[in-house]
N, C-alpha and C positions, 0 to 999 in steps of 0.2 A: 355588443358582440355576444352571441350564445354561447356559456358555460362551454367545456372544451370536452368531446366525445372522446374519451380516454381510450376505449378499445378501435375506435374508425383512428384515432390517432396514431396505434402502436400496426394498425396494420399499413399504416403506409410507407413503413422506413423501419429498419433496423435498430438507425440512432436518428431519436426524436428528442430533444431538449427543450428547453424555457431560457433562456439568456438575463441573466442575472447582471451582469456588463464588470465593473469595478467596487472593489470594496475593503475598506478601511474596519482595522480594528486594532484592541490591545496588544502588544504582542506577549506570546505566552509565554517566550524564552526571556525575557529578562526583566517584563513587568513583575513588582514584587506583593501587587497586591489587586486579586482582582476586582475590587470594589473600588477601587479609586479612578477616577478619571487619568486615562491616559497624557503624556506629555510627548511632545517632539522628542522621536530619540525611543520611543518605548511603542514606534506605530508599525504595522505591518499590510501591507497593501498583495491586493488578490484579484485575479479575472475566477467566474467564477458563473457557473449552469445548474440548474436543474434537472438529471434526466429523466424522462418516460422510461425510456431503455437503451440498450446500448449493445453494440456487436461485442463478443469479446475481441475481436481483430481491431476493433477500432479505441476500444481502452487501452490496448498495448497500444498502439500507436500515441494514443494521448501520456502514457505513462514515461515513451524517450521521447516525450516533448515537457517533460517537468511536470504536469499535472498529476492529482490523485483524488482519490473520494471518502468521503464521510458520509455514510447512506448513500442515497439517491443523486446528495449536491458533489461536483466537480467543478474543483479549483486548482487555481496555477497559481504558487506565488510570484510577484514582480519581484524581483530580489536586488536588481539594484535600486530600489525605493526604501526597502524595507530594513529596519534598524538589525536583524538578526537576520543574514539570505538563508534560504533553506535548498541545498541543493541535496539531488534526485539523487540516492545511493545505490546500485545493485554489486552486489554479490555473484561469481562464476560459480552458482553450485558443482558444476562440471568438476573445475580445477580444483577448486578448494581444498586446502589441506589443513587440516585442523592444529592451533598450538598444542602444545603442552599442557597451556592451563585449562584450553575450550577441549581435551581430552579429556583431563584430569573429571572436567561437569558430566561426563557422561558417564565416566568411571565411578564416581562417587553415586551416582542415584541407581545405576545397575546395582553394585553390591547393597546395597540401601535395602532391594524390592526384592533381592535376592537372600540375603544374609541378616536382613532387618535391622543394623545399624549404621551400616555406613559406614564404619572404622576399620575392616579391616584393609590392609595396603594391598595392593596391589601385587603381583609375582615380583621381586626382584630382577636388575636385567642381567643377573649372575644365571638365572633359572632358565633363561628362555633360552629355547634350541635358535640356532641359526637358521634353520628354514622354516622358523614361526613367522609367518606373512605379517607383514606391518599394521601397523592400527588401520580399519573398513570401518570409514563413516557407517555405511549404511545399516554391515550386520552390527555392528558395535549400538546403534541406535536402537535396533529391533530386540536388541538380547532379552532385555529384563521382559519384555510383553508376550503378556499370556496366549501360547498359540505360538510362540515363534520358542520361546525357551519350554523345553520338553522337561527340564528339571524340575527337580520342589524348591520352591520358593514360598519366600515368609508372606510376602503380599503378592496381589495380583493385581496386575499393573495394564489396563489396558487404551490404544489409544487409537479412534473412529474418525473418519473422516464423513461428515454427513451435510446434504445442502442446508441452509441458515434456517434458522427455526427460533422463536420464541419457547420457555418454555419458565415457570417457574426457579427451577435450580439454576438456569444461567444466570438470570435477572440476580435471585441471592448472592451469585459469587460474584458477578457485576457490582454492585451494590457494594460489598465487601471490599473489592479491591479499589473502587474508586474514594473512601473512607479512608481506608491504612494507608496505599498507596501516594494518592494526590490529595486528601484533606476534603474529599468534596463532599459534602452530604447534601448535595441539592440535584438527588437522583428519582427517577419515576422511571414508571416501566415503557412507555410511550418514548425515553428521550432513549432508554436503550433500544429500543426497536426502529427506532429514525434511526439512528447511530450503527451500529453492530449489525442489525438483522433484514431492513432494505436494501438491496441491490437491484439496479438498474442492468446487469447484466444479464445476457440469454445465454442459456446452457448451449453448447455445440457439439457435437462428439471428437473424441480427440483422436487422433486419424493412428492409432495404432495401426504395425503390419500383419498382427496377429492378437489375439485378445491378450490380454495382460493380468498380472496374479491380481488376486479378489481386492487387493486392500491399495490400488492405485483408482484413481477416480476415471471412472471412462469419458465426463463428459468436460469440459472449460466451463467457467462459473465461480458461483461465488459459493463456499464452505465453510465451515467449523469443523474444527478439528479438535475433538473433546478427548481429554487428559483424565483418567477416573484411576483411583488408587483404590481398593477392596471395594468397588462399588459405589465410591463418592467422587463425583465429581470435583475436581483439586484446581483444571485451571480449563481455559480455552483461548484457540486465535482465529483470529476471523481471517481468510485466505481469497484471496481471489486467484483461481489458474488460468492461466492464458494461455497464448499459444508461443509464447518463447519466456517465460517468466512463471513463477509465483511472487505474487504482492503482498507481501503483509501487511494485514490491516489493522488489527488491532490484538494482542494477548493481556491474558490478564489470567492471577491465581492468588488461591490461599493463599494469604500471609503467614500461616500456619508451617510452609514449606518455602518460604523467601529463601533462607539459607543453602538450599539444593540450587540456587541460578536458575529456576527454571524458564527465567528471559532469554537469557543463554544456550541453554538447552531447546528452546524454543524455535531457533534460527539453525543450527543444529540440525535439526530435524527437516523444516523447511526444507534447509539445503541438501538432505538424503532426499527428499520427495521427490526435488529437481532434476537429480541423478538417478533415481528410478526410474522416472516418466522418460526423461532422457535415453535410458539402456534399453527401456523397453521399448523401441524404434521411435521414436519422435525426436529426431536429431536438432531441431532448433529449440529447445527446451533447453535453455542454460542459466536462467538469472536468477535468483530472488532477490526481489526490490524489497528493499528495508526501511521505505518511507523517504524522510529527508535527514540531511546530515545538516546538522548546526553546529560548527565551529565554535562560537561562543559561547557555546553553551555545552558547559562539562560534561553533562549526562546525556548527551547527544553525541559527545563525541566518542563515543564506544562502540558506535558502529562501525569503524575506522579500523577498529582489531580484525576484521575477517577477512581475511585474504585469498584471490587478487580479487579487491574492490573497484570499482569505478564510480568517477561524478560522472555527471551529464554537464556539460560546458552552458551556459545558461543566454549563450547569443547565439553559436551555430549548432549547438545540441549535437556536439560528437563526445565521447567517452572518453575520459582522461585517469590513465591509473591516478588509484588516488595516492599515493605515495607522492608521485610526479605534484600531486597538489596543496601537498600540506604547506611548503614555503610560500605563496602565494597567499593562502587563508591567513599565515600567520602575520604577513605583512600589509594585508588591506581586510577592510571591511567587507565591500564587494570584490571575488575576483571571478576574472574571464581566462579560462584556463584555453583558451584558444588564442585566444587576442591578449598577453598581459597587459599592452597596452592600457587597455581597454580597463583595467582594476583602478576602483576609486579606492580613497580611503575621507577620515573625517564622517562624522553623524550623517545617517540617512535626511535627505533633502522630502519637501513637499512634491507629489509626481505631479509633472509640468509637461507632460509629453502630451497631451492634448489627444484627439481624435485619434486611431489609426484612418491610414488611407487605405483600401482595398482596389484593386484593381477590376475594373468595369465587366474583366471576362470570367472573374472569378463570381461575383457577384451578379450575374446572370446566369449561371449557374449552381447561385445558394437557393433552396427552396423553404416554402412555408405554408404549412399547414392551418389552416383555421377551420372550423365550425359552422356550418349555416344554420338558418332556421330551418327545425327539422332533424338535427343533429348528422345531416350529410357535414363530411370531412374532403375538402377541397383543397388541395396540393396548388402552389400558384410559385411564379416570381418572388423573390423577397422585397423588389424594390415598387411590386405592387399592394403589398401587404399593409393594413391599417397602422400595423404595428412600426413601418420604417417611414409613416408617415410624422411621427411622435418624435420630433429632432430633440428634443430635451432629454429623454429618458432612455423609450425602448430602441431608439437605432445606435447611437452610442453603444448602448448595451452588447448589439447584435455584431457591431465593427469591430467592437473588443475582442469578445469571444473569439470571432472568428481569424484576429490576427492571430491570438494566443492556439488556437488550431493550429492554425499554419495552412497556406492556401489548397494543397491539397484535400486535409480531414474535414476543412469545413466546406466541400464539396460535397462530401459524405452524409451530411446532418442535414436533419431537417428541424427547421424551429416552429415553435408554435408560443 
């Protein structure tokens, strides 16, 4: 078969994939060493694509069905296979109402950029008038940044929202925090740029009723959102906005400034984003996804502080406050917050579920792209395709996927 014509490919579908099928690996929550060969008990299983590209409509679609991206590749974990389940978090930026202490990180780094120490407290609640309006996410987030505070201030604090870009200075602070942070010095500029700076997504514009102030993003896609303090780049997160969400995909900063939370202050933020893009007419604009929740695993379970959160139910895929799910987590390994029934507990098992079956009407309407000699791009049947001729490998692969779709979205997809 001839090499695959990458641009006759992206012109013939919005979301165009590679089907990758199932896949085994260490898992990263409770393996304690990643050089060692894993053991039953330490494995975590995944469906999992490649894409060309991708609608943003149709990654939010994949996003409340469990999936998420790493560059270009998109995986779903299996979670009752897997020794640590990773379920779907989002966040109501809408409702959100921030604690006391996720106040207190916002308070502590304004006076910080503003006062240059950070120490002094806060007004007393002896001081404040009674028609002082209560703590505002959003202007309480914008205060300390230059352009939004008219004041003198010690530093200048400013933060960009720009589409993904390579560039020297990220790579170093990449580099930095993947060292302090996780221990890893086995970094290259190529692994952050698969990782962080590929996206499979198409820009879309975002259907405001009216244009919107300069510092809200007009289109859906994937961003950076760069954190600079007197001109130095301090930290960044990688964003994807949707069209009912923003996705966090990855932050990272100076260790230099660990102690200001700016993880913390990070999702913070996010969730002002939400509620900006929100107010300024785009009423389905409510979520930011926070990646996945791991119960068993301590420092994952801190996503769990932001309230009102939701899981994603991981059999019928509806939203379950997560308050409503913490007994359950606490009492099985797997749970189905739909179905309790349905919660195992005891060690993750070997996955034994064999093939999916697809239904004949959905599968005649999955399509697939290949290549001719010549580098014409031909759209066909999938069940005419060389590729579902391959019963060992690439059909498998392709049955997968498209259960882990779900039969509507893998109508949507074209493979190649």
């Amino acid at each position: 078969m001839p090499p695959p014509n990458v641009e006759g490919l992206k012109a013939v579908a919005s979301n165009v994939v590679s089907p990758q099928g199932r896949d085994i690996s260490i898992c990263n929550y409770c393996a304690s060493d990643d050089e060692k060969m894993w053991s039953e008990g330490e494995t975590s299983y995944a469906t999992g694509f490649t894409a060309l590209q991708l609608s943003c409509d149709a990654y939010q679609k994949m996003l409340d069905r469990g999936w998420r991206r790493s560059g270009t590749y998109c995986y779903k974990p299996e979670l009752k296979h897997s020794c640590c389940p990773q379920y779907t978090i989002k966040l109501d930026g809408v409702e959100f109402k921030p604690t006391k202490s996720q106040r207190k990180v916002v308070k502590r780094w304004t006076r910080f950029v503003v006062d240059g120490d950070g120490t002094r407290p806060p007004a007393s609640p002896t001081s404040i008038s009674p028609n002082e309006p209560q703590f505002s996410l959003v202007s309480s987030i914008h205060e300390p940044e230059t352009g939004w505070n008219t004041g003198q201030t010690s530093h200048k604090f400013e933060v960009t929202l720009q589409p993904m870009s390579y560039t020297a200075e990220k790579y170093a602070l990449y580099e930095n925090y993947q060292v302090n942070a996780h221990q890893d010095s086995h970094n290259m500029p190529y692994l952050f740029y698969r990782f962080l700076v590929e996206s499979p997504l198409l820009g879309e514009p975002i259907p405001y009723p009216s244009p919107p102030p300069p510092h809200l993003p007009t289109h859906y896609g994937s961003y950076h959102q760069l954190y600079r303090l007197d001109g130095r780049l301090i930290a960044f997160s990688v964003l994807d906005i949707l069209p009912t969400s923003i996705s966090s995909v990855y932050f990272m900063y100076d260790k230099k400034w660990a102690n200001f939370s700016l993880g913390k202050l990070s999702v913070l933020r996010e969730a002002a984003l939400v509620k900006e893009i929100h107010d300024a007419g785009v009423p389905d604009m409510r979520s930011v996804f926070l990646g996945f929740y791991v119960h068993s695993n301590h420092k994952m379970r801190s996503k769990g502080a932001y309230s009102p959160s939701y899981l994603l139910d991981p059999e019928e895929y509806s939203w379950h406050p997560f308050q409503d799910c913490v007994g359950l987590l606490n009492r099985h390994r797997y749970a189905c917050f739909s179905k309790p029934q349905h919660s195992l507990d005891g060690p993750a098992g070997p996955h034994e579920e064999g093939i999916p079956v697809i239904p004949d009407d959905v599968l005649d309407d999955t399509r697939f792209a290949q290549t001719k000699e010549g580098g014409e791009v031909q759209v066909i049947p999938v069940k005419e395709s060389d590729y579902w001729m391959d019963e060992m490998y690439m059909r498998p692969a392709m049955l997968t996927v498209m259960d882990s779709l779900g039969m509507e979205l893998a109508k949507e997809v074209v493979f190649y």
